[in-house]
C-alpha positions in Angstrom: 81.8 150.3 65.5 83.5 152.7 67.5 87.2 153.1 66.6 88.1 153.9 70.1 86.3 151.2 72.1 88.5 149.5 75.1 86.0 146.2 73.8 85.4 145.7 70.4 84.5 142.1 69.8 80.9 141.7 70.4 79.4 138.2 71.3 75.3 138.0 71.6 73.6 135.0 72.9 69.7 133.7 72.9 67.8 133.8 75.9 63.9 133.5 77.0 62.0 136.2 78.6 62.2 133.7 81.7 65.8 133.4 81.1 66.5 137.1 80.9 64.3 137.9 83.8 66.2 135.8 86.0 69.4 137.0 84.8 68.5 140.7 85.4 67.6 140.0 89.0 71.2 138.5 89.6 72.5 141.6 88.0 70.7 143.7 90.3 71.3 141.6 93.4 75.5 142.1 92.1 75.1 145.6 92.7 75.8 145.7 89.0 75.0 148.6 87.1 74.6 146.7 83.3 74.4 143.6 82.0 77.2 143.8 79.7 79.5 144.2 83.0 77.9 141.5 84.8 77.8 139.1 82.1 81.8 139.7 81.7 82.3 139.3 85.2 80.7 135.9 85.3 82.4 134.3 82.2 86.2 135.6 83.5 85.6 135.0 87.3 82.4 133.0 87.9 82.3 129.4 88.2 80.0 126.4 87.3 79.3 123.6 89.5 79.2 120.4 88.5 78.2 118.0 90.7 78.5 114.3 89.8 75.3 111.9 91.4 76.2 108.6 89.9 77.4 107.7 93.4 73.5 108.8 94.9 71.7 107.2 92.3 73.9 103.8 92.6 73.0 104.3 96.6 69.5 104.7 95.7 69.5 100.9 93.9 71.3 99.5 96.9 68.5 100.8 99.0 66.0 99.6 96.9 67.3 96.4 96.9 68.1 96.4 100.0 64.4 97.6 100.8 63.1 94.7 99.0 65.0 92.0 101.0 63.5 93.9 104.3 60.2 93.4 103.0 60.7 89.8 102.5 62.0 89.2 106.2 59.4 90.8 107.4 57.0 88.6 104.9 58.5 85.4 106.1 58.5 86.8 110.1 54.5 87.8 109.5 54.0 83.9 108.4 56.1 82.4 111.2 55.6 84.5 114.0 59.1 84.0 114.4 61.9 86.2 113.9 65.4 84.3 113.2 68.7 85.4 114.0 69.8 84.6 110.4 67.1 87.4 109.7 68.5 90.0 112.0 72.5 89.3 110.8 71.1 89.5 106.6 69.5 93.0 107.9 72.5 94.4 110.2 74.5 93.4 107.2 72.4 95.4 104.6 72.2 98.4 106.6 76.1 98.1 106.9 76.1 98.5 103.3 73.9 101.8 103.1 75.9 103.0 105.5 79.2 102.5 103.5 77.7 104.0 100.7 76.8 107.3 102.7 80.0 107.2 104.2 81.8 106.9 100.6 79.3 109.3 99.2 80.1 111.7 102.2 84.1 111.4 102.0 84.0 112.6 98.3 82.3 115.6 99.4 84.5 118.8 98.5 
């Protein structure tokens, strides 16, 4: 090692050729001139994203469920012929719901 280095911890890391394909490209699109620079510039002022879907996939059950009642007005309005209001208020009332979960999902956004 160098005596005189500015840096003289070195930290390596595994990656695939995939992996360090991809990361080349974003050093190049960075204008960057090394890796070694671009890498350190990521770790002390890049970020992550995290994003958080337990709210979509718990939407994604209410609609499914909600789906499924559809289907079974729509069943029971096939063998009547008629439609009921009960039927109409049970779907307005479903659709409220998906629409509160958007609207929650939506309000969280940041």
């Amino acid at each position: 090692m160098k005596e005189n280095r500015i840096r003289p911890i070195q930290k390596k890391f595994y990656v695939t050729p995939d992996e360090w394909d991809f990361i080349m490209e974003k050093v190049k699109q960075a204008g960057m001139k090394n890796y070694g620079d671009y890498v350190r510039e990521m770790a002390m002022k890049g970020y992550v994203i995290e994003v958080d879907y337990s709210a979509v996939k718990e939407l994604t059950k209410e609609v499914g469920s909600i789906s499924r009642n559809i289907n079974q007005i729509a069943k029971r309005v096939n063998a009547t012929g008629a439609v009921y209001r009960e039927d109409m208020d049970e779907i307005k009332k479903l659709m409220e719901r998906v629409w509160q979960g958007l609207r929650f999902i939506l309000s969280n956004q940041h």
